[in-house]
SEFIPA-674896 format. One line per 5 residues: their letters; for each residue x, y, z of C-alpha. Coordinates in steps of 0.1 Angstrom, whole numbers, plus 5000, padded with zeros to 4 digits. Layout:
% residues N
a = X Y Z ~ ... .
***
This chain:
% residues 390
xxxxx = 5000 5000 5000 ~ 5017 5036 4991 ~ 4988 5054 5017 ~ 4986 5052 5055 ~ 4954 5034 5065 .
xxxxx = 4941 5047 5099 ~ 4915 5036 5118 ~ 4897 5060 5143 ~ 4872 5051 5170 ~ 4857 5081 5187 .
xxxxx = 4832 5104 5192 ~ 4815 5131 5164 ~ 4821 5168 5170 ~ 4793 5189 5151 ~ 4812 5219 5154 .
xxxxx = 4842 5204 5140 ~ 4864 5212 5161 ~ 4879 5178 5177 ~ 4867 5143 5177 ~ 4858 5124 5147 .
xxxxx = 4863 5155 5124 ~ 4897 5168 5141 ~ 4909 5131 5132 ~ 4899 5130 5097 ~ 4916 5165 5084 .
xxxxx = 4950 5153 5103 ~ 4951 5125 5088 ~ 4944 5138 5055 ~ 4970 5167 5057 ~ 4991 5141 5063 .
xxxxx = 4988 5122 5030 ~ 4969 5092 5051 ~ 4931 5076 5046 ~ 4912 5081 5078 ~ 4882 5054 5085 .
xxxxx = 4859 5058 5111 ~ 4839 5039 5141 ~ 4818 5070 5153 ~ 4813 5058 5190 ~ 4792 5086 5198 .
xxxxx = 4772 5115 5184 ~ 4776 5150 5204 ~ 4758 5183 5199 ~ 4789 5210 5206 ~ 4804 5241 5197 .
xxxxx = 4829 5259 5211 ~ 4814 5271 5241 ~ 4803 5237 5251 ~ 4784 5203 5248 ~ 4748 5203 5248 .
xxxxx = 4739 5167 5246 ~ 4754 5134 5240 ~ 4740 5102 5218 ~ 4761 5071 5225 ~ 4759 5047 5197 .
xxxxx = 4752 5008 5206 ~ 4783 4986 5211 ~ 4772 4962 5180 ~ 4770 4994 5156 ~ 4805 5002 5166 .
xxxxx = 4819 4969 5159 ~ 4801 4967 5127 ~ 4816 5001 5117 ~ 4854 4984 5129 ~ 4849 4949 5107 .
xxxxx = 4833 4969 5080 ~ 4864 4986 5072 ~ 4889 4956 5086 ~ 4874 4934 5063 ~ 4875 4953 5034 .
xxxxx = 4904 4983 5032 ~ 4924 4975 5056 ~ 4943 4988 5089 ~ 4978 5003 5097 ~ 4969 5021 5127 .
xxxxx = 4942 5025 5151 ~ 4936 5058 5167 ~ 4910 5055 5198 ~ 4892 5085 5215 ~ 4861 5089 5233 .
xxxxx = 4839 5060 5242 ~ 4805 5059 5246 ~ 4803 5040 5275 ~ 4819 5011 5301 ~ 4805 4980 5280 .
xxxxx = 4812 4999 5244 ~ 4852 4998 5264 ~ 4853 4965 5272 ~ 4841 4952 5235 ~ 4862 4973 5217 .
xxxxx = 4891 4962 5237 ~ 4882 4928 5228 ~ 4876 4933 5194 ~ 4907 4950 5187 ~ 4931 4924 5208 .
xxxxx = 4923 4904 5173 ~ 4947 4927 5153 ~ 4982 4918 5155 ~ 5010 4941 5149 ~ 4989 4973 5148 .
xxxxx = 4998 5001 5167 ~ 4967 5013 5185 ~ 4971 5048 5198 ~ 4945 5056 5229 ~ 4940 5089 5239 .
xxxxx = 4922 5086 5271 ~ 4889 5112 5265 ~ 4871 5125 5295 ~ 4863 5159 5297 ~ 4857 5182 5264 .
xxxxx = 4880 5210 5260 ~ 4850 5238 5272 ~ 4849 5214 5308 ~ 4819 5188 5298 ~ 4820 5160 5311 .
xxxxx = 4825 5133 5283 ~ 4834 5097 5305 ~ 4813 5085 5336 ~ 4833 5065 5361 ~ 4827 5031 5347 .
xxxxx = 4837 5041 5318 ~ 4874 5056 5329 ~ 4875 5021 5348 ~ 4869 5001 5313 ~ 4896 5024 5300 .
xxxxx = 4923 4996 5318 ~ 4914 4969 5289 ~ 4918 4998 5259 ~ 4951 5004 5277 ~ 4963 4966 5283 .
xxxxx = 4962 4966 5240 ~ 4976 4996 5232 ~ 5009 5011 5219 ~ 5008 5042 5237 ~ 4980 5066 5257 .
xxxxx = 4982 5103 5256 ~ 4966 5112 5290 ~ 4970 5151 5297 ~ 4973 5159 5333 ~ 4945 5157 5350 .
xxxxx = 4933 5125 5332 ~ 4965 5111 5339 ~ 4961 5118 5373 ~ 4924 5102 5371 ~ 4936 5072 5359 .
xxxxx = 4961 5067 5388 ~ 4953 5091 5417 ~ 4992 5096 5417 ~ 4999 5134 5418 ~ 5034 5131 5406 .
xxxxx = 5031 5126 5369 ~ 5064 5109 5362 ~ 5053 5083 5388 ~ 5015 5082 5380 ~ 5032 5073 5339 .
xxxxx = 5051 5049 5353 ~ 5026 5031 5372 ~ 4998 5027 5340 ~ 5034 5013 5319 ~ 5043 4989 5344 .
xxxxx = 5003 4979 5344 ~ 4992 4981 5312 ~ 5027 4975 5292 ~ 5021 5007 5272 ~ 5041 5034 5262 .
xxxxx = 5029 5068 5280 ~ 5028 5106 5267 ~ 5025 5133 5297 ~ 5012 5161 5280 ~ 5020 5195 5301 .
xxxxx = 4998 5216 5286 ~ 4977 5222 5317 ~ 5011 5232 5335 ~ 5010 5268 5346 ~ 5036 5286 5328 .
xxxxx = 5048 5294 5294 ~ 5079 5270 5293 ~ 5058 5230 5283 ~ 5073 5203 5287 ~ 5061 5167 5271 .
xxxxx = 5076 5131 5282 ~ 5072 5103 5264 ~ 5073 5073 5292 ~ 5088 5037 5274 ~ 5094 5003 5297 .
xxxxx = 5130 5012 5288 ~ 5135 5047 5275 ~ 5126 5080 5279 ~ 5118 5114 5254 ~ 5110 5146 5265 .
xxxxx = 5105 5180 5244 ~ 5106 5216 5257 ~ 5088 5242 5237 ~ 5069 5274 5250 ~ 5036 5280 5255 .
xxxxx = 5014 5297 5226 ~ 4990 5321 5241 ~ 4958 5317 5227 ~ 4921 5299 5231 ~ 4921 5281 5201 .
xxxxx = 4935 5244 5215 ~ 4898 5227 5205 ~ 4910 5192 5193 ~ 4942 5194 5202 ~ 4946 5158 5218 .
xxxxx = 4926 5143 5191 ~ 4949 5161 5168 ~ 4983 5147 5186 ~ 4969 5111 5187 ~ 4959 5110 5155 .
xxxxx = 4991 5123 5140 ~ 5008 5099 5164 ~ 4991 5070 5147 ~ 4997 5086 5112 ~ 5036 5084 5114 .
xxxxx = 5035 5051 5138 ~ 5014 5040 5107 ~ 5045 5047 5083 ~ 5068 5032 5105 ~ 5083 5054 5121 .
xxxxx = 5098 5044 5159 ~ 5077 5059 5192 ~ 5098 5094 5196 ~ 5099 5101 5159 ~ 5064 5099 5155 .
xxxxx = 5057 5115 5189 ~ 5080 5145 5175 ~ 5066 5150 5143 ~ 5029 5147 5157 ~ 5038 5177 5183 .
xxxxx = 5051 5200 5158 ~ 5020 5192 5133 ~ 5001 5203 5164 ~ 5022 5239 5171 ~ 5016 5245 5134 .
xxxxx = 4982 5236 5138 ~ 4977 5259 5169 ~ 4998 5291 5154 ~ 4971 5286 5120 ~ 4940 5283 5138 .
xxxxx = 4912 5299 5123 ~ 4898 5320 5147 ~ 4859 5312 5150 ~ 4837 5309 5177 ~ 4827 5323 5207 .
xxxxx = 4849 5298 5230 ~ 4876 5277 5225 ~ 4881 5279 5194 ~ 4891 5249 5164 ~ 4929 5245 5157 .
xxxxx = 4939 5247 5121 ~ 4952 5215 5107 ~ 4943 5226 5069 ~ 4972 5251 5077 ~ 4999 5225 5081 .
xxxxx = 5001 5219 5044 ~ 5039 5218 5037 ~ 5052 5218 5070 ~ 5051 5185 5081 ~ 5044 5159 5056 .
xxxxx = 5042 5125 5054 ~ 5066 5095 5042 ~ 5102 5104 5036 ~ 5104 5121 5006 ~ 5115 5156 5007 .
xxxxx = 5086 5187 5005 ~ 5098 5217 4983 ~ 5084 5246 5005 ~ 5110 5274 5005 ~ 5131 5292 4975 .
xxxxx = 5151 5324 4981 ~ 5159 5346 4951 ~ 5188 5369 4949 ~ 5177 5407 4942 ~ 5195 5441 4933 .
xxxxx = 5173 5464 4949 ~ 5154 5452 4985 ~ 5126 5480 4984 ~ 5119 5475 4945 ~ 5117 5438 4950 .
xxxxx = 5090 5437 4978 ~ 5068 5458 4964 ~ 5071 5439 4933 ~ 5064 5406 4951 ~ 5034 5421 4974 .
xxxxx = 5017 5435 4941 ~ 5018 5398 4930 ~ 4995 5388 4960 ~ 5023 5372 4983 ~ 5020 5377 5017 .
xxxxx = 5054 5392 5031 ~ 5057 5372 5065 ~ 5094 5384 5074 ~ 5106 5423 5065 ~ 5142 5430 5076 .
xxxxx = 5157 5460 5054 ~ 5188 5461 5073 ~ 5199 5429 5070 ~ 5183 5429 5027 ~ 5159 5398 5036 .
xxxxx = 5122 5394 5031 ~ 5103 5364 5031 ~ 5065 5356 5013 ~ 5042 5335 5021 ~ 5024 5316 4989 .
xxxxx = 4990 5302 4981 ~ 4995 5262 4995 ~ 5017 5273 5025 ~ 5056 5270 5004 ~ 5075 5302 5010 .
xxxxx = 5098 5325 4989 ~ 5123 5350 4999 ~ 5146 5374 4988 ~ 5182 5387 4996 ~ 5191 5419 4982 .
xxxxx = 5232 5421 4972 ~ 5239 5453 4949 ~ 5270 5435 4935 ~ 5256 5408 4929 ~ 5254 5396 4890 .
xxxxx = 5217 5384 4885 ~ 5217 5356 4858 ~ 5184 5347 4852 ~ 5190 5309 4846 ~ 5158 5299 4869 .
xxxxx = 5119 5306 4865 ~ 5101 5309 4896 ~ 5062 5301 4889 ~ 5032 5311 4905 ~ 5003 5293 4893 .
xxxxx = 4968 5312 4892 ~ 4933 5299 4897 ~ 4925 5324 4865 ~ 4955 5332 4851 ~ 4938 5358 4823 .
xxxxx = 4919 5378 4856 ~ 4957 5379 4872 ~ 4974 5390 4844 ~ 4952 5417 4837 ~ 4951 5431 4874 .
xxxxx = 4988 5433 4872 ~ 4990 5450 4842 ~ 4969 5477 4852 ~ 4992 5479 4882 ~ 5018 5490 4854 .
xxxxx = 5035 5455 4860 ~ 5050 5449 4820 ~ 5048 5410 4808 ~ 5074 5396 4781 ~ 5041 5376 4769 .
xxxxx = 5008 5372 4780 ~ 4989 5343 4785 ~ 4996 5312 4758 ~ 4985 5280 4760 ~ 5019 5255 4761 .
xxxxx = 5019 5221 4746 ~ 5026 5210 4775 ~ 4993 5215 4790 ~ 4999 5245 4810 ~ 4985 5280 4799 .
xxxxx = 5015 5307 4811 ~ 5025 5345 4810 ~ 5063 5353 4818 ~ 5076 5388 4830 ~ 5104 5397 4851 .
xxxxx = 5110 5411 4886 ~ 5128 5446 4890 ~ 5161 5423 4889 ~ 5154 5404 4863 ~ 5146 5371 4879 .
xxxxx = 5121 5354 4854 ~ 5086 5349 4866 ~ 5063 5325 4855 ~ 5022 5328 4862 ~ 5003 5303 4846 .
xxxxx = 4977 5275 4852 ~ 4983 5239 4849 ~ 4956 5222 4869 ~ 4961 5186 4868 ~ 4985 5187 4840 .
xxxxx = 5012 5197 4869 ~ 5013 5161 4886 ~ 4991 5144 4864 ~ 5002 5142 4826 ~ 4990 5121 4801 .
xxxxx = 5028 5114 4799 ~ 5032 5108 4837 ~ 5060 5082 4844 ~ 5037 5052 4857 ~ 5039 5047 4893 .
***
């Protein structure tokens, strides 16, 4: 298989925020095919959960051996359950499935403070943690789960029970230094990073288990996955959208090129010598980038692009410009773009022509004479009828 096949158990979020729906646009971003056993339906929005529908036991093992039996499983993500016997059967169910990582992130209260796990339930959670590869407790469900105070210890005790690898999450740590520790029978990884001040964390465990299971799914070894799921998540939390009236969504669609899946490289960044700093950014703004980094002194600015890949430029007056590369841009409507430029006073070499390779493309120049390409190839980019077979 050349694509990531993830299971995920858990709960729907209607405002889209975590749950269900947090998992499916990870693991998309991420290049992976997300499958679903919805355990429970919830009626939430950022300010809080309204009502809860638990959905029978049998339906959610239908949902698991529907997709089992059929597509196939690399990973299995699990996050809320329904209920205590709902627990217990998925536990048993999923015991069947040899050499799958399972990733279980321990759901019990919603981001807003609702309740989403009775007692029974966070008892049943000892079977879901006997069969998995790692749980992703944050601290006050890992302290739930043990009654230890002292994380470290309170890890330590649900590895030596369950034989599961452990992830402290500090995000509930007062503070803006984090710390995160990944707790092995025989190892252990632990990240710094600083706190990002903001509301929007909606979904951010579902987020960090599901990317978890993503990269555990491509083999990747416990801390590497662990690693790249965290920084998927920062990403996630510096693009978040903004909406609502509570905690807000996180922005996974805003990943795009930073973290990616499988090993092959991601081309996200070019920089482009220019003569004249001031020239050149004005140039590149009135071409719709979005100038992210301005540092005159030093000659540097940096763009962001449609898709998330990045462009910068470094000014050096002595510097002998020879135009031996074309940067291109592509355009939704390359005819509307040309003409807005153009009325800008921005000159073209030649406007838009259809190529024979597929792509329809105008050239012009920046104010060094870098050459510039706008045009609009659609599937004609990736997807030639020449296209090597895979």
């Amino acid at each position: 298989m050349t694509i990531a096949r993830i299971l995920v158990i858990a709960g729907s979020d209607s405002g889209g925020g975590a749950g269900i729906q947090a998992d499916i646009k990870t693991i998309t971003m991420l290049g992976g095919h997300a499958m679903t056993a919805v355990t429970a339906i919830t009626a939430q929005n950022t300010v809080g959960v309204s009502s809860v529908h638990p959905i029978p036991a049998e339906m959610i093992l239908a949902q698991i051996d529907a997709v089992a039996s059929d597509i196939g499983i690399d990973a299995i993500k699990i996050g809320m359950i329904g209920g205590a016997f709902a627990a217990r059967v998925i536990a048993e169910r999923l015991a069947q499935f040899e050499n799958v990582p399972i990733v279980f992130d321990p759901v019990m209260v919603a981001t807003s403070g609702a309740p989403l796990a009775d007692d029974e339930t966070i008892a049943a959670f000892g079977q879901l943690m006997d069969i998995a590869t790692i749980t992703t407790p944050n601290l006050p469900e890992l302290r739930r789960l043990t009654s230890e105070e002292d994380p470290v210890a309170a890890a330590l005790s649900l590895v030596s029970a369950h034989r599961c690898a452990v992830l402290i999450k500090g995000g509930h740590e007062e503070g803006d230094a984090l710390a995160d520790a990944l707790i092995e029978e025989d190892n252990i990884t632990s990240w710094q990073g600083q706190r990002i001040n903001t509301t929007s964390t909606h979904g951010t465990g579902c987020t960090l288990a599901s990317a978890i299971a993503m990269f555990l799914a491509e083999g990747h070894g416990l801390p590497q996955a662990v690693g790249r799921a965290r920084e998927f998540v920062r990403v996630a939390i510096l693009g978040a959208p903004g909406i609502g009236q509570g905690g807000g969504p996180i922005g996974q669609a805003e990943v795009r090129l930073d973290v990616g899946p499988g090993s092959m490289p991601r081309m996200n960044q070019v920089t482009m010598t220019v003569g004249d700093y001031a020239k050149a950014v004005t140039f590149y703004c009135a071409l719709g980038l979005k100038q992210i980094v301005d540092s005159p002194e030093n000659g540097y600015a940096r763009f962001e692009t449609g898709g998330g890949a990045t462009l910068s430029i470094q000014a050096d007056a002595d510097e002998v410009i020879s135009p031996t590369t074309a940067i291109y841009l592509e355009c939704d409507d390359i005819d509307r773009e040309v003409d807005r430029l153009a009325r800008l006073g921005i000159a073209f070499e030649h406007g838009p022509r259809n190529q024979p390779w597929m792509w329809r493309e105008a050239r012009l120049r920046d104010p060094s004479g870098n050459t510039i390409f706008l045009y609009k190839a659609g599937e004609a980019r990736r997807y030639p009828p020449w296209r090597i077979a895979d």
